[in-house]
N, C-alpha and C positions, 0 to 999 in steps of 0.2 A: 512334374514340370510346371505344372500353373502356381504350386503352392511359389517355386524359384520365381518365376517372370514377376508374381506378386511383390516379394519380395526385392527386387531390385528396381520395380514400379516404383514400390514405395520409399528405396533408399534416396532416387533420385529428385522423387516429390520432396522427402524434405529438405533435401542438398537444396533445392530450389530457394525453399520455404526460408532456411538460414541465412542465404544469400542476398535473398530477400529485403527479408531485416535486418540484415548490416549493411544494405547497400542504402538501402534509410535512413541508418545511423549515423551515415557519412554525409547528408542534409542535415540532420537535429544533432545538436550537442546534449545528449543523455539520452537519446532514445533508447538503446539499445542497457538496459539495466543489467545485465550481468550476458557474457557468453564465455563457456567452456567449451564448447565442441572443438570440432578437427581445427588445428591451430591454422593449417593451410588454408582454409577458406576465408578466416581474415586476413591473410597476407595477402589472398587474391584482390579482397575486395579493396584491402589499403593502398595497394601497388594501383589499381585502374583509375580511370576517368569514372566519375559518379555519375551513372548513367541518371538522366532528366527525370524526374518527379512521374510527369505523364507518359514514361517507360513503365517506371516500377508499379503505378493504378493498373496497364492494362498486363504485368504482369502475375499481380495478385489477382485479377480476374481471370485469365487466363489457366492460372495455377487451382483457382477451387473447382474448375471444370473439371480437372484431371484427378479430383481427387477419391473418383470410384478405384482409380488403379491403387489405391489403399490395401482394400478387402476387409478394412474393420471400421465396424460404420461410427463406431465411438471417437475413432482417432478422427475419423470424417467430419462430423459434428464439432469438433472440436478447434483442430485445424482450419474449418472455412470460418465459426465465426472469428476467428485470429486475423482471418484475410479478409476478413470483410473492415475486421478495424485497419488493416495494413494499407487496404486500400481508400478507407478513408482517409487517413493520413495524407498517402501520396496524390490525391486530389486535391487537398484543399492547397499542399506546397506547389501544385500545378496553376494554383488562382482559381480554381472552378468553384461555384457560389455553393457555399454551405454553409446555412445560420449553424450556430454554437447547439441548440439543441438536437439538431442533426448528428452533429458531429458526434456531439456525445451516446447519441441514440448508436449510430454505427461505431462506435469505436467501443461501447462497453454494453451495449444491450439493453439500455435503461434510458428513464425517460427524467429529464428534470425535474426535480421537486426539492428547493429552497423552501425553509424556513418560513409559516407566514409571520405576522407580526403577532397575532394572536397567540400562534404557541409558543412566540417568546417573552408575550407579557407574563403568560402562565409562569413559565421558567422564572423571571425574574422574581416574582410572588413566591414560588416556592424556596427560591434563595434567600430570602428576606426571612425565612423563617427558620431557615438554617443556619446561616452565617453568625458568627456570631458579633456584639458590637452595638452601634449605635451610630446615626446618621445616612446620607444616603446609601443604597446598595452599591452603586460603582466601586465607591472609593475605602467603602468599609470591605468591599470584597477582596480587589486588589490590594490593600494593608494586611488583609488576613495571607494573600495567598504568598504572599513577602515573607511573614514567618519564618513558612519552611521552607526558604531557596537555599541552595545546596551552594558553597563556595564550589570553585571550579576545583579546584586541588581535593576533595571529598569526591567528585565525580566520577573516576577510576575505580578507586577502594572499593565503593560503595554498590556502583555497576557489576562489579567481580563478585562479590559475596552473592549481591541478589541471583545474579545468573547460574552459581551453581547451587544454589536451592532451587531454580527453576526448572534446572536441567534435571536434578533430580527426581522432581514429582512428572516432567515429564515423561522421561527415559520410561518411569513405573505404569503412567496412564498409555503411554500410546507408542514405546521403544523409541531407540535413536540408533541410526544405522551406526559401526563398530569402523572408530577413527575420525568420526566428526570433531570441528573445534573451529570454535569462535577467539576474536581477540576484538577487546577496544580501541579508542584512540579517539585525545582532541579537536575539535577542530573550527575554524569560522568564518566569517565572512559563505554563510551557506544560508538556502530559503528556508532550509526544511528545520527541525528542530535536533532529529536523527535521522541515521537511516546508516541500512544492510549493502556491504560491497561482499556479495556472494560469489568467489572465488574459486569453485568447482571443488571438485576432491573433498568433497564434504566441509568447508571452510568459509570461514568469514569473518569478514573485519567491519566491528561497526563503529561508524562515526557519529559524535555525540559532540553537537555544537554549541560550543558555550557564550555565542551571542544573545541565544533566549534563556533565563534563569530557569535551571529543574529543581522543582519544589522534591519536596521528599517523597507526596503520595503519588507522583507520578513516577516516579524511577522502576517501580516493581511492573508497569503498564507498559512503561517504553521498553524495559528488559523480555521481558513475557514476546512483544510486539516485534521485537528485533531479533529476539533469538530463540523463546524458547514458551512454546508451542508454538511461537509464530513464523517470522521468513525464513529463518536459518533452518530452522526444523523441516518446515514444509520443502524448502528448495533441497537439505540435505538427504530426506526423505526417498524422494522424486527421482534423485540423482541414481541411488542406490537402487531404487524399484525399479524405475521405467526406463531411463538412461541405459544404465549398470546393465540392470534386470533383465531387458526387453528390448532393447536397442531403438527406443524412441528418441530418439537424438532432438526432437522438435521443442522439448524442454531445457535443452543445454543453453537456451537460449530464453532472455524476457524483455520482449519489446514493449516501450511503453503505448498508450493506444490502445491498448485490445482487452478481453475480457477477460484476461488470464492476470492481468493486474490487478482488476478489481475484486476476483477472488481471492486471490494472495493479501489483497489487503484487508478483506474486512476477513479473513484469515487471523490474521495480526491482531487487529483492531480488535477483537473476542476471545484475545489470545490469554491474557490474565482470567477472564470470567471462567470460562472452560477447565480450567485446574480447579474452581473452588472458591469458595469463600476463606478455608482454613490456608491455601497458597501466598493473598495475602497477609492474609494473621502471619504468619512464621517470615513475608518478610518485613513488615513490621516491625518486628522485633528484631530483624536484622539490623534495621534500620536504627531503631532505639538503643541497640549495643555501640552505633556509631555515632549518637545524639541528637540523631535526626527520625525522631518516633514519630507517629502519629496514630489520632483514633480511627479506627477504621470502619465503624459503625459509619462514623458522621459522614468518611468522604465517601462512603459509597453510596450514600443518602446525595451527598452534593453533584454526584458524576451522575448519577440517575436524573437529578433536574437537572445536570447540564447539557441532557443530550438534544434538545432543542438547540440549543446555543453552538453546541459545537459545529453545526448547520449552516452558520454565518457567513461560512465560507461560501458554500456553495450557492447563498443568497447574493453574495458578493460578487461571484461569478455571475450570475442569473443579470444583476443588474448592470454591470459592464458590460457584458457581451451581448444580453439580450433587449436590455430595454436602454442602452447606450447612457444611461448615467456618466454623469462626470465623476471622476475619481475623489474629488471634493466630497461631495455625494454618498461614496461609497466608504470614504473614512469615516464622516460623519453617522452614518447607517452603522458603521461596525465599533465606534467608539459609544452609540448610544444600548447597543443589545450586544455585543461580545463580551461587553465586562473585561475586556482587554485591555492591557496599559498601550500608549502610543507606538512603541518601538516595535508592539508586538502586531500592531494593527498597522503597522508598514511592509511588516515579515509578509501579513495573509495579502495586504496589495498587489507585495512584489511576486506572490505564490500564483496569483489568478491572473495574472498578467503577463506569465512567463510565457515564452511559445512554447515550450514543448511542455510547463505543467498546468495549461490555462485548465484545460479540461480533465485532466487526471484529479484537479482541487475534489471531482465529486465522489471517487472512488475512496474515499474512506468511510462515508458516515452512511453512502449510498450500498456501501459491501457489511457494513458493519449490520447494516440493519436487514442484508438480506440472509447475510450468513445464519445472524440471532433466526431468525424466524424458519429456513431452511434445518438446519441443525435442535432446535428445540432445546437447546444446554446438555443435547447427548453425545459426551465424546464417542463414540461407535460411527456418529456422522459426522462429525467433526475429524474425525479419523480417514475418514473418506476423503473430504477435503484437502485433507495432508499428504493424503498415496494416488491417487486419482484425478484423470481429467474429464473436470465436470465444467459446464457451461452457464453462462449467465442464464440462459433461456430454461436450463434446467432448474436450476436452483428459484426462480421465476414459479 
């Protein structure tokens, strides 16, 4: 009898939890990054009035109370810090005062740390010695990185070949549950550069915006990142274990906000390393069969000093939101250390300034670098990652 009461405890805790964050979703346009569960529950929530911001804070505070009625202290752990980001969220759309570091602290379990200037002067010394060329670093970088920009019509082809050598060396490193499948597609006028519409039933459509030019050596990073060991994999994964598996329905759902994103991303973000050095070699050469080769020595030399830089962002963020710089200010800051052309340095503006991605800007470089360090390059934990709900404070 307790094992049943448990159990219907917990089916309603997370009916709660769902409803929750789609009734969120119904404030933010994108909060709500992918949901499969009971179709009925967003009909409910799409048919009603959107209940008030300072409903839903004291119903995610309300909801981590209850959540001894689990019986598993993992799912416990796991679920409050979710609701502790959910309820930061619906505070701050309430107006209640919360600096950006706050926000971020509760919404993803970490604390801010932007780029100083110092280890981006290092960065830019070590690109000067790699790049190849002559004159200033900016302009000799960005010429180099011009090269290898992929026409948009090559972007399709190219994404297809890489992903099923990807899929391959994954399927062999860590399985892929049986009927999963990805598809691409164009698209623009978007902040992001790509990104995963995780479609349930093991499925996914990713979009790949050809307002920012992809170079060559980034195609095998973004595909890795999008599909394969990264979001597609993990969310397909999850779907199959825990969903499927174990009737954790708390995952059919990924609210943006909370720690379960900044796993998932630096997930992604470590998602080519994790396969190998030889992963890239062979796509490479996929890439070279299409005429878009490149040495792979050299950019992995260059993505190692760029990891300082890739920081920019979140420096960007730091200085609008925290120390109120003017936007003048913060192009200038990221047109002098992003080594970024202008268009692209209006992309990371309009990234850090969105409402619903000011503070998500930190979850990649801030997950990438918790993952690396958590995981040690050993897929067995990485693997974990992929099947498993683990926590910011854990991996911490």
């Amino acid at each position: 009898m307790k094992g049943l009461l448990e159990s219907r405890t917990g089916a309603a805790i997370v009916e709660r939890y769902l409803l929750l964050s789609l009734r969120l979703g119904r404030h933010i346009d994108g909060f709500v990054d992918f949901y499969y569960g009971p179709p009925e529950l967003a009909q409910r929530v799409k048919g009603e009035e959107p209940p008030p911001p300072g409903a839903l804070a004291d119903e995610a505070r309300e909801l981590t109370r209850s959540l001894g009625g689990l019986g598993e202290p993992q799912r416990q752990r796991w679920l409050a810090a979710q609701l502790e980001g959910l309820a930061a969220v619906a505070e701050r759309l309430d107006g209640s005062p919360m600096s950006y570091a706050e926000e971020v602290r509760r919404c993803y379990g970490i604390d801010l740390d932007p780029a100083t200037e110092d280890e981006l002067a290092a960065a830019h010394r070590r690109l000067d010695e790699l790049v190849p060329g002559k004159g200033p670093l900016g302009e000799r970088y960005r010429a180099w990185r011009r090269e290898r920009e992929l026409p948009p019509d090559a972007l399709l082809p190219a994404a297809e070949a890489l992903a099923a050598e990807l899929r391959r060396r994954t399927h062999e490193l860590f399985g892929l549950p049986e009927g999963e499948t990805a598809e691409f597609e164009l698209v623009s006028n978007e902040p992001w550069d790509a990104f995963n519409y995780y479609l349930g039933g093991r499925r996914s459509r990713v979009a790949l915006n050809t307002d920012i030019p992809l170079r060559a050596e980034v195609l095998p990073v973004l595909v890795a990142h999008e599909l394969y060991p990264g979001h597609h994999t993990e969310h397909a994964l999850k779907e199959a274990l825990l969903v499927d598996g174990r009737g954790q329905l708390e995952e059919a759902i990924a609210p943006v906000g909370t720690p379960q994103s900044l796993i998932a991303e630096g997930v992604a973000t470590t998602a080519l390393d994790i396969l190998g050095k030889d992963a890239e070699v062979a796509c490479a050469q996929i890439l070279a069969g299409l005429g878009a080769g490149y040495d792979v020595e050299l950019m992995r030399a260059v993505r190692e000093a760029d990891k300082p830089i890739w920081r920019t962002d979140d420096s960007a963020a730091h200085l609008i939101h925290v120390e109120g710089r003017d936007l003048d200010e913060v192009r200038a800051f990221l047109r002098r250390w992003s080594l970024r052309p202008p268009n692209e340095v209006e992309k990371t503006i309009e990234f850090v300034t969105h409402p619903t991605w000011r503070s998500y800007v930190v979850v990649y470089e801030t997950g990438r670098r918790l993952v690396e360090a958590w995981t040690g390059a050993d897929p067995a934990r990485y693997r974990r990652l992929l099947t498993e709900q683990l926590t910011t404070a854990e991996l911490l």
